[in-house]
C-alpha positions in Angstrom: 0.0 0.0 0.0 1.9 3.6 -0.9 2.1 6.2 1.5 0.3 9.0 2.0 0.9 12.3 0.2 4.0 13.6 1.7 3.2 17.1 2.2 0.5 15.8 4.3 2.0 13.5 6.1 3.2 15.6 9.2 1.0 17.4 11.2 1.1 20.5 13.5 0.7 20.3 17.3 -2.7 21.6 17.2 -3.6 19.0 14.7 -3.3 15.9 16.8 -4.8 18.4 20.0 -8.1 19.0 18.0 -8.2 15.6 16.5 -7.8 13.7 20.2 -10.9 16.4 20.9 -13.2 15.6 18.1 -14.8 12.9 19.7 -15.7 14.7 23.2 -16.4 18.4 21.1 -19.0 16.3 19.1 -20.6 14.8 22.5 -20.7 17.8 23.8 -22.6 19.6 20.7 -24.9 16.4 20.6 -25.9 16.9 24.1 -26.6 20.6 23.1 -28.5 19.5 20.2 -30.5 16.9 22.4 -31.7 19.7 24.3 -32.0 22.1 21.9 -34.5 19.7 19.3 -36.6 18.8 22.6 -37.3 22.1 23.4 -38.0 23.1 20.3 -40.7 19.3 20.1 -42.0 19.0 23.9 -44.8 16.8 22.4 -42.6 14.2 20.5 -41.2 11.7 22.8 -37.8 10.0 21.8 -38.9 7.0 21.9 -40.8 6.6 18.9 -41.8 5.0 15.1 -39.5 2.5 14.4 -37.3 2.7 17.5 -40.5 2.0 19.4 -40.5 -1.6 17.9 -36.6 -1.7 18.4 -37.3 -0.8 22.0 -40.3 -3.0 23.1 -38.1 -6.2 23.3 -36.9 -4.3 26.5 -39.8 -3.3 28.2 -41.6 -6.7 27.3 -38.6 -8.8 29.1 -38.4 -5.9 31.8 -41.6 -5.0 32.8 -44.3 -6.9 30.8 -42.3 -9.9 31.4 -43.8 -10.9 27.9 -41.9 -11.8 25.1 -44.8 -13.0 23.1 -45.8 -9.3 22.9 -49.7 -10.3 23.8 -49.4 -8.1 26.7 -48.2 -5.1 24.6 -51.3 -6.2 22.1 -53.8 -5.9 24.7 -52.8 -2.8 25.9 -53.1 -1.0 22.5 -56.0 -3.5 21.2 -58.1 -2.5 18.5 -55.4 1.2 18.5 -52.6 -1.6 17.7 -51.0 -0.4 14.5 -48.9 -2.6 11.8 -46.3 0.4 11.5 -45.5 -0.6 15.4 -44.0 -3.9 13.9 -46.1 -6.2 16.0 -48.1 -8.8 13.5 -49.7 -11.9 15.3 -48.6 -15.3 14.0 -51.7 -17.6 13.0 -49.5 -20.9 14.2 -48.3 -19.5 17.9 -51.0 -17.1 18.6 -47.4 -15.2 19.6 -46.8 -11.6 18.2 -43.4 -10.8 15.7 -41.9 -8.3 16.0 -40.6 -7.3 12.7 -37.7 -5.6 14.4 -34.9 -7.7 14.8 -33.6 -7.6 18.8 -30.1 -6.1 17.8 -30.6 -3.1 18.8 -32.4 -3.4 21.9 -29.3 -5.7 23.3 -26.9 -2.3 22.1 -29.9 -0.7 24.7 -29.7 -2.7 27.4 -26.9 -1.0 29.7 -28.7 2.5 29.3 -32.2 1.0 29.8 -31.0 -0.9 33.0 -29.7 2.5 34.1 -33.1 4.1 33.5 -35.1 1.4 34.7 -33.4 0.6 38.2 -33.2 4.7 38.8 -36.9 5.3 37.8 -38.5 4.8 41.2 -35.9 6.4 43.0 -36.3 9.7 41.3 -40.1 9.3 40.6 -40.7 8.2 38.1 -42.8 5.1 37.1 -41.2 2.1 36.3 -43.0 1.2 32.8 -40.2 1.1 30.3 -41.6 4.6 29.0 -41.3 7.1 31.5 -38.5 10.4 31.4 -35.9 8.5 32.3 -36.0 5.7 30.0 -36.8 8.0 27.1 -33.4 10.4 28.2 -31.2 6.9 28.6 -32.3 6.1 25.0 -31.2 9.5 24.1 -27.8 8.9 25.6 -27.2 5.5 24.0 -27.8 7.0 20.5 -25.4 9.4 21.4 -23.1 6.8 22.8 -23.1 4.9 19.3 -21.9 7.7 17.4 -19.3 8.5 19.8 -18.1 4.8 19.2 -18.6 4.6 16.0 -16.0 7.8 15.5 -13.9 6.9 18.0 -13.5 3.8 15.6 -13.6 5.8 12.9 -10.8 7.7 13.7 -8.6 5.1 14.3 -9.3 3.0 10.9 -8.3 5.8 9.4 -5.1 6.9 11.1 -3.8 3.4 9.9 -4.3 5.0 6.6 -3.9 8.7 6.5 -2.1 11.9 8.4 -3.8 13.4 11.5 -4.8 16.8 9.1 -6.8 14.6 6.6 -8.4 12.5 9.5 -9.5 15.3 11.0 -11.0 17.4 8.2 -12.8 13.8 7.0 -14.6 13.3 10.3 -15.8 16.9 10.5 -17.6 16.4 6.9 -18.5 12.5 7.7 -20.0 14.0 10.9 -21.6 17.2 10.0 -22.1 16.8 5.8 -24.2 14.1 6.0 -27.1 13.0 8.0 -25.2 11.5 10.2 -25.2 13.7 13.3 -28.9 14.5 13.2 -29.0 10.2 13.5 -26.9 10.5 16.2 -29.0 12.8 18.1 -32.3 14.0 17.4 -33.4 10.7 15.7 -31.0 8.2 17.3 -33.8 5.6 18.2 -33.4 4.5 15.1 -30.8 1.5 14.2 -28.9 3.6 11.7 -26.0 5.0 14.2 -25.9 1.7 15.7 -25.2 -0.2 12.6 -22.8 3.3 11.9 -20.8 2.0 14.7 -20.9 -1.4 13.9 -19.5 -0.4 10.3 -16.6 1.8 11.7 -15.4 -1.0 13.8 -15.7 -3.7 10.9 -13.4 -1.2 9.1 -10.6 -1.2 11.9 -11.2 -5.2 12.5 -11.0 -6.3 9.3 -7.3 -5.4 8.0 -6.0 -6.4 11.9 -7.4 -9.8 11.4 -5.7 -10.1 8.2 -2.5 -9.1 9.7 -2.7 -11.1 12.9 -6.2 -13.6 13.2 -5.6 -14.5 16.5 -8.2 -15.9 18.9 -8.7 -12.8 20.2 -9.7 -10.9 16.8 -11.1 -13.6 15.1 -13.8 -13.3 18.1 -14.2 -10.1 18.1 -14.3 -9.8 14.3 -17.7 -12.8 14.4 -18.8 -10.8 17.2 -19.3 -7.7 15.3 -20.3 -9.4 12.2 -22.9 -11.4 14.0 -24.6 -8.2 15.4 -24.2 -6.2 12.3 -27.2 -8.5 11.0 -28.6 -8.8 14.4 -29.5 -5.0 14.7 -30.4 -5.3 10.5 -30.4 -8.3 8.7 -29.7 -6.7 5.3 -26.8 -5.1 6.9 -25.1 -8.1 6.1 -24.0 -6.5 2.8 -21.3 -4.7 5.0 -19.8 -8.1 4.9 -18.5 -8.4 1.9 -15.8 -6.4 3.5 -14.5 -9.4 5.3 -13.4 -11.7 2.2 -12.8 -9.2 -0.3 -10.5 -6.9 1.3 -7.3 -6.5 0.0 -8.6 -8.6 -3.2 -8.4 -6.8 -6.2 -6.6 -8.8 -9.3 -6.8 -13.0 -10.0 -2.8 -13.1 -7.8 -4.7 -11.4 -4.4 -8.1 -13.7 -5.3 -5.6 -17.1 -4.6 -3.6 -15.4 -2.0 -6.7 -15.1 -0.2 -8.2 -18.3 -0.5 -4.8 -19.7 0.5 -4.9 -17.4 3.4 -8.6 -18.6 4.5 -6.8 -22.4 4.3 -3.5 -22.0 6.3 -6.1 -20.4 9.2 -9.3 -22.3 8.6 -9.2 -22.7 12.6 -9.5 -19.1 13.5 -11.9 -18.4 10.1 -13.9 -21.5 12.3 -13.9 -19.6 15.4 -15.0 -16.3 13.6 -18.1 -17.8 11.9 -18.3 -19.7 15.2 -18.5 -16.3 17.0 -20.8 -15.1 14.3 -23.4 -18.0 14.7 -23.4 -17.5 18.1 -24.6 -13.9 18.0 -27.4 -14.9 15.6 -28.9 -17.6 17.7 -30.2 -15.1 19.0 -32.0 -14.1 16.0 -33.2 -17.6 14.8 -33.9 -18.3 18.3 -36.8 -15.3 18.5 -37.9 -16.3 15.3 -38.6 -19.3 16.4 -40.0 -18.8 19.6 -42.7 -16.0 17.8 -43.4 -18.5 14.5 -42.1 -21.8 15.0 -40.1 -21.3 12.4 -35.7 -21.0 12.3 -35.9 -18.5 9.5 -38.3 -16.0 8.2 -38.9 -13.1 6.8 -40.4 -10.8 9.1 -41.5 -7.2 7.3 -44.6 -9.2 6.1 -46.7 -7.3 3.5 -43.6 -5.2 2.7 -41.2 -6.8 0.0 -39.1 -5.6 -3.1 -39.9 -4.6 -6.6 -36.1 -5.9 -7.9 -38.0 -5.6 -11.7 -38.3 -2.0 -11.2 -35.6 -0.5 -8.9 -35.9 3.5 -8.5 -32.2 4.1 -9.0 -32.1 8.0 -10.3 -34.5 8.9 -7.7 -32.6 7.4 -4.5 -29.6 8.7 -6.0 -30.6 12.2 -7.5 -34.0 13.1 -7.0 -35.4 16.1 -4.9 -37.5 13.3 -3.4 -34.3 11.5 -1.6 -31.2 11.8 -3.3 -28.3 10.5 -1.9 -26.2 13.0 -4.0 -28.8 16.0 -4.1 -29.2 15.8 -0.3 -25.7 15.4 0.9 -23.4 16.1 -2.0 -20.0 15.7 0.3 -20.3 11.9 -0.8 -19.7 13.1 -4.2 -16.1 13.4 -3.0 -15.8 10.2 -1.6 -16.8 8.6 -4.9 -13.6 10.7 -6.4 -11.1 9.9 -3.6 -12.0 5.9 -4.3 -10.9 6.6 -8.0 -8.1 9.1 -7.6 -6.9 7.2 -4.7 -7.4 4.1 -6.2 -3.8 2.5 -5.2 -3.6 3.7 -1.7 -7.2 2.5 -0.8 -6.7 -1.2 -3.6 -7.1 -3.1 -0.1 -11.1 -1.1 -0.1 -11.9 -1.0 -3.8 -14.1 -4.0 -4.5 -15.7 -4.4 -1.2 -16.7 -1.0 -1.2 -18.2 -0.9 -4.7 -20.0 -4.2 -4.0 -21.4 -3.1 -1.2 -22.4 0.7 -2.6 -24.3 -1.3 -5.8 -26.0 -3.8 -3.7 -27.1 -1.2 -1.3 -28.2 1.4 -3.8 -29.6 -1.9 -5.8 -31.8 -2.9 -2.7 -32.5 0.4 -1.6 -34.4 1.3 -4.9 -36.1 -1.8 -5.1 -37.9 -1.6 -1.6 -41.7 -0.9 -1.7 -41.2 2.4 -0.3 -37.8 3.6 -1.4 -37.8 6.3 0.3 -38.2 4.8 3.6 -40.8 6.9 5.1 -40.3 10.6 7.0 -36.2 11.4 7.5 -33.9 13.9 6.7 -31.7 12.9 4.2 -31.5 9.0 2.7 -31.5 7.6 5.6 -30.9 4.0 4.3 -27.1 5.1 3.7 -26.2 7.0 7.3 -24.5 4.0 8.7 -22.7 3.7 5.2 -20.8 6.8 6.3 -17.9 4.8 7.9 -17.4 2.6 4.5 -17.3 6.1 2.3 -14.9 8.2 4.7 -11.6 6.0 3.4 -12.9 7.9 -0.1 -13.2 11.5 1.1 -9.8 10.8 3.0 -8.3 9.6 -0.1 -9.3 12.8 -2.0 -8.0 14.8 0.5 -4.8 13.2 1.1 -4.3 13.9 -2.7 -4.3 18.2 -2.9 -1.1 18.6 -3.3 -1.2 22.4 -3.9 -1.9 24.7 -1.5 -4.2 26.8 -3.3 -6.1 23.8 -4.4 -6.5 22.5 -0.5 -8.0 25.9 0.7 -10.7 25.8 -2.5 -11.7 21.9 -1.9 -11.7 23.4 2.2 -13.7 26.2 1.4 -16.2 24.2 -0.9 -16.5 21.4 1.8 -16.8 23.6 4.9 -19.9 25.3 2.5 -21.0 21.7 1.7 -21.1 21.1 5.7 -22.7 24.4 6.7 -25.5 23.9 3.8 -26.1 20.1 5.4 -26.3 21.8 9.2 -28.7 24.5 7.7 -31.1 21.8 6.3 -30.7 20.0 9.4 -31.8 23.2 11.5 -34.8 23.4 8.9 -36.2 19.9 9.3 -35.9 20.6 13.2 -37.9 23.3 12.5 -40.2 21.9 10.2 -40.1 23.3 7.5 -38.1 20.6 5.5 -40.8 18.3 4.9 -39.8 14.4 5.8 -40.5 13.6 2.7 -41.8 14.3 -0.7 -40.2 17.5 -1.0 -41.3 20.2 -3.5 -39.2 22.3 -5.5 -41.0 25.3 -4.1 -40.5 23.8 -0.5 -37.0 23.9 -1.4 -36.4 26.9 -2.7 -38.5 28.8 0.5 -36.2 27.3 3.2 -33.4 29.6 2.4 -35.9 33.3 2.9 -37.0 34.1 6.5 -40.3 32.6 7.7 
């Protein structure tokens, strides 16, 4: 793998300062943001749409006691609502829950927190009181803490402290990825983020060293990136395919996967183990190993909506956060430093835009941004780093800055708008556009 660009490749004092206080500057401004989005909704609780079905695995093994979810049923009875995920199986009499447990396992620490504290500050001790709702809060905001911290150190095995920083501070603040990590962190997408950052630092150590150790930790993570989302599993194609990228690397790897078959045992070992836990609910709720469980929802793979999730005022990956443009550059001009990333990447970028546009609803309901692509963030960062680490001249480096740190202020602007309201979740009009930048 070459070296990074040379003129980048020391960094000033202040540099590695600002860089080892990214992480704890961004909690701080999340916690700010928390406050500041809450004030601003009193009436919505954060505990809500589909992080309510995430989060009712804990309150039905905490304080229903209930895993069959008839007790949550009979509370809402004929209010219970299909969006809420719960659909009664005609062989059990149980109730699925189309949301997989992942997530709610992530939740647990946080929730135990909240639901042990609850009566001592008085509060009631039903799963959905204040404090359960602000240790919720907290545990999104954990994730993308995590998932940075991860981040960070991915890419320092990579790139110069100057490029690292400036490629956080976009991956953070130029995409949707903050307000997921805040505002809207019930949902699964900064957990999986996190999940994705630490794939990216696992996967190259295991090559380098599988030891028992990693090869745990690297099923571990794998098992739960499908746990919190099963069709996060495209993530995986990270795991065989880096650092394949000609027909020499291809038998390299397969000889590689032979002369350790014990620790790529123990892995998918690791791995299996994690997603008992999946088949094991599955079964439990339907009788049945495995299933698919968003029933009345499915694909349309003959007519896939690629332009629109891509482009389209509707959604658009590009339209809506256009930073990722630069990622897609730094792959291709970078193409020999980040070889190792190349084919995993793009695999995973056409499958998820392939899958994305073929879902029922492609634009997957109210959100700011594409959601379906936050947690990508962590595989497109080794792009924008890439770009960076390639602006050589001066005066080119402060116009790419100057364009990006626009590109970031136009993302926080629209995120300050949809707080307020007037970016609509969804189905956008030009006119809609176009009156969010004049005063109300």
């Amino acid at each position: 793998m070459t070296s990074a660009t040379p003129s980048l490749a020391s960094s000033a004092p202040w540099v590695q300062r600002a860089l080892r206080l990214f992480v704890p500057v961004v909690g701080v401004l999340g916690l700010l943001s928390l406050v500041t989005y809450y004030r601003m909704h009193p009436d919505i609780p954060f505990i809500r749409s589909d992080g309510y079905g995430y989060h009712l695995y804990l309150t039905a093994a905490f304080v229903q006691h209930d895993l069959s979810f008839r007790t949550e049923a009979a509370e809402w009875g004929a209010d219970l609502d299909y969006n809420m995920g719960l659909t009664r199986d005609e062989t059990t009499g149980r109730y699925l829950n189309r949301f997989p447990p992942g997530q709610a396992l992530l939740m647990l620490p946080a929730f135990l927190g909240a639901h042990f504290s609850a009566p001592l500050l008085g509060f009631r001790q039903d799963g959905f009181s204040l404090p359960y709702h602000f240790a919720a809060a907290l545990s999104g905001l954990c994730a993308l803490l995590i998932g940075l911290t991860l981040l960070r150190r991915a890419l320092e095995a990579l790139f110069p402290a100057a490029v690292v920083l400036a490629t956080l501070t976009v991956v953070t603040f130029g995409t949707n990825l903050f307000h997921y990590g805040t505002a809207d962190a019930i949902f699964s997408h900064v957990y999986s983020f996190a999940l994705y950052s630490a794939l990216l630092l696992l996967v190259p150590a295991w090559y380098r060293a599988p030891t028992v150790r990693t090869s745990l930790l690297l099923g571990a993570v794998a098992g739960y990136i499908v746990l919190v989302r099963p069709p996060n599993a495209l993530a995986l194609v990270l795991v065989p395919l880096y650092g394949v990228y000609d027909g020499l690397t291809q038998r390299e790897r397969l000889a590689f996967f032979w002369k350790h078959k014990g620790r790529v045992a123990l892995a998918l070992l690791a791995m299996g183990a994690v997603l008992t836990i999946l088949f094991g609910y599955w079964h439990y709720a339907t009788g049945r190993w495995v299933m698919y469980s968003y029933r009345g929802q499915g694909f349309e793979f003959t007519r896939p909506q690629f332009h629109a999730v891509l482009f389209s005022l509707r959604k658009g990956l590009f339209f809506w956060t256009p930073v990722w443009l630069f990622a897609v550059a730094g792959f291709v001009r970078d193409r020999e430093h980040l070889r190792d990333y190349l084919m995993p990447v793009l695999l995973f970028f056409i499958f998820q835009v392939y899958l994305t546009a073929a879902w029922w609803h492609w634009p997957y309901g109210l959100s700011f941004g594409h959601r379906a692509f936050t947690e990508g963030s962590a595989f497109f960062a080794p792009g924008l780093a890439g770009f960076l680490a390639h602006l050589e001249r001066p005066a080119v480096r402060k116009a790419v800055g100057a364009v990006l740190a626009l590109l970031v202020a136009y993302e926080l602007f629209l995120m300050v708008r949809y707080w307020q309201g007037r970016l609509p979740g969804d189905r956008t009009t030009w006119a809609q556009y176009r009156s969010l930048f004049t005063l109300p």
